[in-house]
MIKEBA-106504 format. One record per residue (C-alpha): chain; residue in three letters; residue number from 0; x, y, z. Coordinates in steps of 0.5 Angstrom, whole numbers, plus 500, padded with zeros to 3 digits. Each point is the difference from the previous one (the first is absolute). Layout:
BEGIN
r zavo:A milo:Ala midren:NUM x:X y:Y z:Z $
...
# end
This chain:
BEGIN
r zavo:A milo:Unk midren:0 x:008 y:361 z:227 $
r zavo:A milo:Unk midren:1 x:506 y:500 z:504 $
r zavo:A milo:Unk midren:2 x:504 y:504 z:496 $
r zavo:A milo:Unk midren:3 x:495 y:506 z:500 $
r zavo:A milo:Unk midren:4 x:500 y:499 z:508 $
r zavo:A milo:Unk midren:5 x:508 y:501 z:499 $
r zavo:A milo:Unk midren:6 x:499 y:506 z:496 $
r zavo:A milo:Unk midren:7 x:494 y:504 z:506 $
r zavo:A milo:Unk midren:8 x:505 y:498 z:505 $
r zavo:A milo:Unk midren:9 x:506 y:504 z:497 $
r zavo:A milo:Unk midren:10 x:495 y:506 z:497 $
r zavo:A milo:Unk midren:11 x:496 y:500 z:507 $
r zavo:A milo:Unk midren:12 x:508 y:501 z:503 $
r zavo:A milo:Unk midren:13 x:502 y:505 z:495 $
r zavo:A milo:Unk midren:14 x:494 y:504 z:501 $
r zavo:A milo:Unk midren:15 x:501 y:500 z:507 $
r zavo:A milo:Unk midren:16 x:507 y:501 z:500 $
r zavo:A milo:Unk midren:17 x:498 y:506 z:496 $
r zavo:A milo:Unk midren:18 x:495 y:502 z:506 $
r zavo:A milo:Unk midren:19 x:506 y:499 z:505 $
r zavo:A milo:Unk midren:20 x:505 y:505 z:495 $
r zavo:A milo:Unk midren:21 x:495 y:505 z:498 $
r zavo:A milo:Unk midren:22 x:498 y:500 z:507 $
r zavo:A milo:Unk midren:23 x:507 y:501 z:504 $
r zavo:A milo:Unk midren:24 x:500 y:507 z:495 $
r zavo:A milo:Unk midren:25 x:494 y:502 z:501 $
r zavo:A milo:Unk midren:26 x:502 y:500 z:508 $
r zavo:A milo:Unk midren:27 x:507 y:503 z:499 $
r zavo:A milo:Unk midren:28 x:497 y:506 z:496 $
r zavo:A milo:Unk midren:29 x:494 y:501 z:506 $
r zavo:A milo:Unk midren:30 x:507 y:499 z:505 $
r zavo:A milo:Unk midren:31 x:504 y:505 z:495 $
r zavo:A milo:Unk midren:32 x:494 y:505 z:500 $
r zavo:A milo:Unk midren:33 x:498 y:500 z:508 $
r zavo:A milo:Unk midren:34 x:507 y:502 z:501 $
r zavo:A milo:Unk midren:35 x:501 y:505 z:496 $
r zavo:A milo:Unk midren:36 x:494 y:503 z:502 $
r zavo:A milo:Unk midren:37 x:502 y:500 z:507 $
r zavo:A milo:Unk midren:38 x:507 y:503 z:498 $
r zavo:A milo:Unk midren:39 x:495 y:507 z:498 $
r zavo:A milo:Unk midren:40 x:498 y:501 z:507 $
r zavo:A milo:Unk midren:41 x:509 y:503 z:500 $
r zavo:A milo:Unk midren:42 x:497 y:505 z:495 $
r zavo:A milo:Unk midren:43 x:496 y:506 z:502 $
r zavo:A milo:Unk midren:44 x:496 y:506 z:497 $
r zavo:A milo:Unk midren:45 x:504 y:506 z:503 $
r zavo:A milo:Unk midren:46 x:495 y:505 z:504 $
r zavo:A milo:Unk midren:47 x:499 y:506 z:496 $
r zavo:A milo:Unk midren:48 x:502 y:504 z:506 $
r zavo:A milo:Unk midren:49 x:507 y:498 z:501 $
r zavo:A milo:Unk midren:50 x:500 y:502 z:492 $
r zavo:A milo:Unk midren:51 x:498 y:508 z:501 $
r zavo:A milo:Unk midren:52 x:497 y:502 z:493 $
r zavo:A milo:Unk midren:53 x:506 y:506 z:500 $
r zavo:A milo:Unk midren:54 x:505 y:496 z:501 $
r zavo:A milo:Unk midren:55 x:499 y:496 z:493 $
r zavo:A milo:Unk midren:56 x:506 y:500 z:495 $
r zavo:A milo:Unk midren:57 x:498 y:502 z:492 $
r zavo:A milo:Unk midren:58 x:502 y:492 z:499 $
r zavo:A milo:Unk midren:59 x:496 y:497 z:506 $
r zavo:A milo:Unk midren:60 x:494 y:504 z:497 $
r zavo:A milo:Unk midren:61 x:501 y:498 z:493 $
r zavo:A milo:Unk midren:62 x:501 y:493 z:502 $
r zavo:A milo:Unk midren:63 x:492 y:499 z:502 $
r zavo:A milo:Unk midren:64 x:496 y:497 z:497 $
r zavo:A milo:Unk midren:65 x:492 y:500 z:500 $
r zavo:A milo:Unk midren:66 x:499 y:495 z:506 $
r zavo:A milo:Unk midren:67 x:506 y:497 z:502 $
r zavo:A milo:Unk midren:68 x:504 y:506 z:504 $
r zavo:A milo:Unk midren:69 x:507 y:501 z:498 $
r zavo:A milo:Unk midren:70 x:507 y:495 z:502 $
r zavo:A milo:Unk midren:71 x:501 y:504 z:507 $
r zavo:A milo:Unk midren:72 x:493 y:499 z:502 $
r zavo:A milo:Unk midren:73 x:502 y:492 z:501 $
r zavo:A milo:Unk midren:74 x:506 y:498 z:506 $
r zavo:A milo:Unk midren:75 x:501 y:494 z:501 $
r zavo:A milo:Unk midren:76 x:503 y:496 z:506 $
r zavo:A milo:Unk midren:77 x:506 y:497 z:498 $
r zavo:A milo:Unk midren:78 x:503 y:500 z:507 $
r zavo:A milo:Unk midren:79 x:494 y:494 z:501 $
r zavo:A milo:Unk midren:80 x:501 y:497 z:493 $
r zavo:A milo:Unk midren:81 x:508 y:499 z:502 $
r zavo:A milo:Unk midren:82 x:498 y:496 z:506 $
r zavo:A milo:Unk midren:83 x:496 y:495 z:495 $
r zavo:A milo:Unk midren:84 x:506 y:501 z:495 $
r zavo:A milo:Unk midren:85 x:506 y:503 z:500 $
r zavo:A milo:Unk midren:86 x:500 y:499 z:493 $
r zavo:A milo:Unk midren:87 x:496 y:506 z:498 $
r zavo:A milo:Unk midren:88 x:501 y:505 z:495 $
r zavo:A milo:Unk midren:89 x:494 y:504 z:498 $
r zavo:A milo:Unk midren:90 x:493 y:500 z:500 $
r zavo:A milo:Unk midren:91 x:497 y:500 z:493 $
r zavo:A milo:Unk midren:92 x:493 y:504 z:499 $
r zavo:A milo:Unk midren:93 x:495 y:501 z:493 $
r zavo:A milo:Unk midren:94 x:495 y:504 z:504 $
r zavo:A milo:Unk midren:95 x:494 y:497 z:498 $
r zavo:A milo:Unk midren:96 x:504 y:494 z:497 $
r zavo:A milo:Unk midren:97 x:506 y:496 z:505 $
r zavo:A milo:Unk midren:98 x:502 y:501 z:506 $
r zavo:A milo:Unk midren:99 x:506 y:495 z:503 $
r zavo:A milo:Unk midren:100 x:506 y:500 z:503 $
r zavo:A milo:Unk midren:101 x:507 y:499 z:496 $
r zavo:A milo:Unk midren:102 x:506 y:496 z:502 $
r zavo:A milo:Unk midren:103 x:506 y:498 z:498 $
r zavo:A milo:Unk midren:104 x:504 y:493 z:500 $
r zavo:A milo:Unk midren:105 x:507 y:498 z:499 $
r zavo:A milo:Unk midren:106 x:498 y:497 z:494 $
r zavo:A milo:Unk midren:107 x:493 y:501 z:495 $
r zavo:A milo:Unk midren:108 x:498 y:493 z:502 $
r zavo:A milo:Unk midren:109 x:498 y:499 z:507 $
r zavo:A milo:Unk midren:110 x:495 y:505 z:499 $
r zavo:A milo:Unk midren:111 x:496 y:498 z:494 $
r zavo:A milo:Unk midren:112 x:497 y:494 z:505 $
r zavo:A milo:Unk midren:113 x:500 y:502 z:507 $
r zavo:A milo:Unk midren:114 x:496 y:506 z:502 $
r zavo:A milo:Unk midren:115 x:502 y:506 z:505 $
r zavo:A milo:Unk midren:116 x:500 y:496 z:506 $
r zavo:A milo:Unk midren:117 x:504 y:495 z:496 $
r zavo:A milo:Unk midren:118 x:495 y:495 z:500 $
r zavo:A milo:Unk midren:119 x:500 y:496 z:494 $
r zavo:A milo:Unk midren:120 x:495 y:501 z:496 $
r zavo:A milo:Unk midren:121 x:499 y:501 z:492 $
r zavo:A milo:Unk midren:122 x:498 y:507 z:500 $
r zavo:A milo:Unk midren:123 x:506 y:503 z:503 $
r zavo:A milo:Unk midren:124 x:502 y:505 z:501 $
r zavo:A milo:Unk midren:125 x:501 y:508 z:496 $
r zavo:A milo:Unk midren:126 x:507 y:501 z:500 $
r zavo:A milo:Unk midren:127 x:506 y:504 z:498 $
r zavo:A milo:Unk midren:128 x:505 y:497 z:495 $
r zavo:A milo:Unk midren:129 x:507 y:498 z:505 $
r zavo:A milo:Unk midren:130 x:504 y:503 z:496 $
r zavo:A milo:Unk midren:131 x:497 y:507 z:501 $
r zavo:A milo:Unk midren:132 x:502 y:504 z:506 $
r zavo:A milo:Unk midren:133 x:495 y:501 z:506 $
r zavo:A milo:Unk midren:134 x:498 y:507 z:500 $
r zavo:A milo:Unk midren:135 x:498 y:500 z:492 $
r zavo:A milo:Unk midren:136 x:507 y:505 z:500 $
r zavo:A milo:Unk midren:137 x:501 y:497 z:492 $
r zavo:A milo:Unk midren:138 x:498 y:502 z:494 $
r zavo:A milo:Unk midren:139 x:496 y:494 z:498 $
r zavo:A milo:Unk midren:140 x:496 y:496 z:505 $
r zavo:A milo:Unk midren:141 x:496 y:494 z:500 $
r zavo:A milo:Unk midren:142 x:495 y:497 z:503 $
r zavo:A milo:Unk midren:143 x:497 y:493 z:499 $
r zavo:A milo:Unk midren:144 x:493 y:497 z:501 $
r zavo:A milo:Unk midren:145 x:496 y:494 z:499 $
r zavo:A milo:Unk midren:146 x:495 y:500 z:494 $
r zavo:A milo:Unk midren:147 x:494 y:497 z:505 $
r zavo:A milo:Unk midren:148 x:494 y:497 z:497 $
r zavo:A milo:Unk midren:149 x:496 y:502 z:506 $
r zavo:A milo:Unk midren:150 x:502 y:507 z:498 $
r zavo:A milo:Unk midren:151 x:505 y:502 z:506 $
r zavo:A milo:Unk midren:152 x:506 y:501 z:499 $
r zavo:A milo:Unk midren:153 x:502 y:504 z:493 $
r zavo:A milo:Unk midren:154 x:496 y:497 z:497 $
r zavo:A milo:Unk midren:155 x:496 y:507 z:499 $
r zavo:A milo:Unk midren:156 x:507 y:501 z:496 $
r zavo:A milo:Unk midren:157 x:497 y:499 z:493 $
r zavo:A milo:Unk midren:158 x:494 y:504 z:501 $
r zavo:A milo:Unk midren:159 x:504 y:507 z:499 $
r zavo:A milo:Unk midren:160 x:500 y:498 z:493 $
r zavo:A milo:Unk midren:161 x:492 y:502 z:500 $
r zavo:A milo:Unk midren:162 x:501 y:507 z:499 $
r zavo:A milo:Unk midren:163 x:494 y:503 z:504 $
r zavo:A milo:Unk midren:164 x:503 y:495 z:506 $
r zavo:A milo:Unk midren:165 x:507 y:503 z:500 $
r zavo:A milo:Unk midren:166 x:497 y:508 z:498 $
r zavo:A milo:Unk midren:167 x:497 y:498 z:507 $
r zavo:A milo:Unk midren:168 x:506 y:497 z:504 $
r zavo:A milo:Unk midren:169 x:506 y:504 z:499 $
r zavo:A milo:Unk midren:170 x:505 y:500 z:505 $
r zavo:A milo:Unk midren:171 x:503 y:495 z:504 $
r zavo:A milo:Unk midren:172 x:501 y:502 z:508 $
r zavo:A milo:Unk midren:173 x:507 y:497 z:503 $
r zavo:A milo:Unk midren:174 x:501 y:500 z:507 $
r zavo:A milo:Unk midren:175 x:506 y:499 z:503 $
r zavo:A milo:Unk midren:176 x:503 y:498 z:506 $
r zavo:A milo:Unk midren:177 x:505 y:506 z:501 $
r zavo:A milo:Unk midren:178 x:493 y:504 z:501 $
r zavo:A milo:Unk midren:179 x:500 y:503 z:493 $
r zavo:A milo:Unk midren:180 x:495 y:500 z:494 $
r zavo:A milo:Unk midren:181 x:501 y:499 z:492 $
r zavo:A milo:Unk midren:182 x:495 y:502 z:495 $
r zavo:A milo:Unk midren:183 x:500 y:496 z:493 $
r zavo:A milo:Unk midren:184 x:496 y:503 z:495 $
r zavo:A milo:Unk midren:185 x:499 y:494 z:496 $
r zavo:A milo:Unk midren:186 x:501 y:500 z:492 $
r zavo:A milo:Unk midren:187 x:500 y:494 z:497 $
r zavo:A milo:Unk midren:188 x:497 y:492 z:500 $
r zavo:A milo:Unk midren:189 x:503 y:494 z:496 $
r zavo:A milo:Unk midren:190 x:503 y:493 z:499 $
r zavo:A milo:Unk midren:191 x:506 y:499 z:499 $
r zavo:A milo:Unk midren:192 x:506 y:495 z:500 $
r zavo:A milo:Unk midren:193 x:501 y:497 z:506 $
r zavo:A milo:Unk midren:194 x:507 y:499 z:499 $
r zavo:A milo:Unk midren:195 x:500 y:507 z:497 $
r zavo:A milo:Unk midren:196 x:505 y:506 z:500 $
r zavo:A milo:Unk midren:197 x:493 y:502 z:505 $
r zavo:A milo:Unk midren:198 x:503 y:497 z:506 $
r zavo:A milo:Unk midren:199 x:507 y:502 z:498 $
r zavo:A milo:Unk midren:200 x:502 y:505 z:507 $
r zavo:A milo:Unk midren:201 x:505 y:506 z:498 $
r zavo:A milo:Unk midren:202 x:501 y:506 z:504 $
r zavo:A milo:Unk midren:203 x:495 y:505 z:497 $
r zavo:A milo:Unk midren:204 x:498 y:507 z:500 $
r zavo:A milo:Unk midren:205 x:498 y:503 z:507 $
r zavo:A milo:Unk midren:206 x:495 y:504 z:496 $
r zavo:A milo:Unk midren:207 x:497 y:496 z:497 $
r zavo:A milo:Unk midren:208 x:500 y:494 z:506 $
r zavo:A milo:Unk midren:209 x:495 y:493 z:496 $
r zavo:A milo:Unk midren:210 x:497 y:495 z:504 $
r zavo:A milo:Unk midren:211 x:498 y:495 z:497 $
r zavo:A milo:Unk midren:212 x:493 y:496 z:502 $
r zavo:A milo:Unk midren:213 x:501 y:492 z:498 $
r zavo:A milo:Unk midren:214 x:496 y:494 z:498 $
r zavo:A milo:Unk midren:215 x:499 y:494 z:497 $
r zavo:A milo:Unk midren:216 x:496 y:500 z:494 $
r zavo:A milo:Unk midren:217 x:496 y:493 z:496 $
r zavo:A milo:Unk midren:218 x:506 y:500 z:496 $
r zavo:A milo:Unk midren:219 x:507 y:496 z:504 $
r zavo:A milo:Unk midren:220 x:505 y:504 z:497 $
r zavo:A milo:Unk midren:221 x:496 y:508 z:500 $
r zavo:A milo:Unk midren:222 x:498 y:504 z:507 $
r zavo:A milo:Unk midren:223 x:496 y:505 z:500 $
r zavo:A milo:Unk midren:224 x:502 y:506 z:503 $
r zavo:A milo:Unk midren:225 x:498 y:507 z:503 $
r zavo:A milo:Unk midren:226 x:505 y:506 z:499 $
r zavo:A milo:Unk midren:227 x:500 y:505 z:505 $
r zavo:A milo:Unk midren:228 x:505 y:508 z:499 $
r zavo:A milo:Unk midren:229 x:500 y:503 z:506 $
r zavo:A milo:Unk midren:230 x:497 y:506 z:502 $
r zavo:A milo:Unk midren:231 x:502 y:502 z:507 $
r zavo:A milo:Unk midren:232 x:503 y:497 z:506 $
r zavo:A milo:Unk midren:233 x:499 y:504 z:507 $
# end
């Protein structure tokens, strides 16, 4: 019997162990989510007065889509957000799909486990590779993101390989501090090696600029990767 006692007692507080972990990450995925939510409030739908229907370029025209307006008809506050943190780099937009802030550390490590705020956190953060130049001027660009179970994140990454999906959702919008905007048409979704030639930076063809959407995959040593050809940049 005291045996039997002995092994309740440990199942009892690997169970609750168990709760505490699954609990702690749940709290940080709901912290993750609220601030990110509140970082949203720095974006706003530009008036359709300031934007008169004239004055529209054939590429801002052809960049609407059905319900989601064009790239130019978005600013965000970046004054604003530098005062939370200096470390930004852009604003990331799927209409309809994402919506963060993009920063860039002096390494790709700090961001994975501190969000924009820099708090600690396992959602982390959306990020642009450290060895990219800050205002996107390379030929290759990449972007890093969680895989979160709750489904924030990049975790809507591996949905652009359901062709109906990504039919649906084919541009990414890119906001960048200096006030201009770069539209990607995006072309592709795949897995790939982690340690691939992917990830290798070269200086590129300005015509044909890729920005390279990543995260992790089920399996350890592959990404799943969102690729993107820019479109226009105004």
């Amino acid at each position: 019997m005291k045996k039997e006692y002995i092994l309740l007692g440990v199942l009892v507080a690997v169970l609750l162990a168990a709760g505490i972990w699954i609990f702690q990450i749940v709290s940080e995925y709901q912290r993750a989510d609220q601030e990110y939510e509140e970082l949203t409030e720095y974006i706003r739908e530009t008036d359709e007065e300031d934007t008169p229907q004239e004055d529209k370029t054939e590429n801002e025209e052809d960049e609407e889509t059905e319900g989601s307006g064009s790239a130019e008809d978005f600013t965000v506050d970046f004054e604003a957000l530098k005062q939370i943190n200096s470390d930004i780099v852009a604003w990331i937009r799927v209409p309809g799909v994402l919506d963060y802030p993009v920063v860039q550390g002096t390494d790709n490590s700090y961001y994975l486990h501190h969000t924009f705020r820099k708090e600690y956190n396992i959602a982390g953060s959306i990020f642009l590779d450290s060895r990219n130049a800050s205002d996107f001027s390379d030929g290759k660009n990449i972007i890093y993101g969680h895989n979160m179970r709750d489904g924030s994140m990049f975790h809507v990454l591996r949905k652009f390989q359901d062709l109906d999906f990504y039919q649906a959702n084919r541009q990414i919008w890119l906001y960048l501090s200096d006030g201009s905007v770069q539209v990607y048409e995006i072309v592709g979704c795949e897995e790939v090696k982690a340690a691939g030639k992917t990830y290798e930076l070269g200086n590129g063809n300005e015509d044909e600029k890729e920005l390279i959407l990543s995260t992790c995959s089920s399996r350890s040593e592959w990404r799943v990767i969102v690729r993107g050809k820019l479109k226009h940049h105004s």
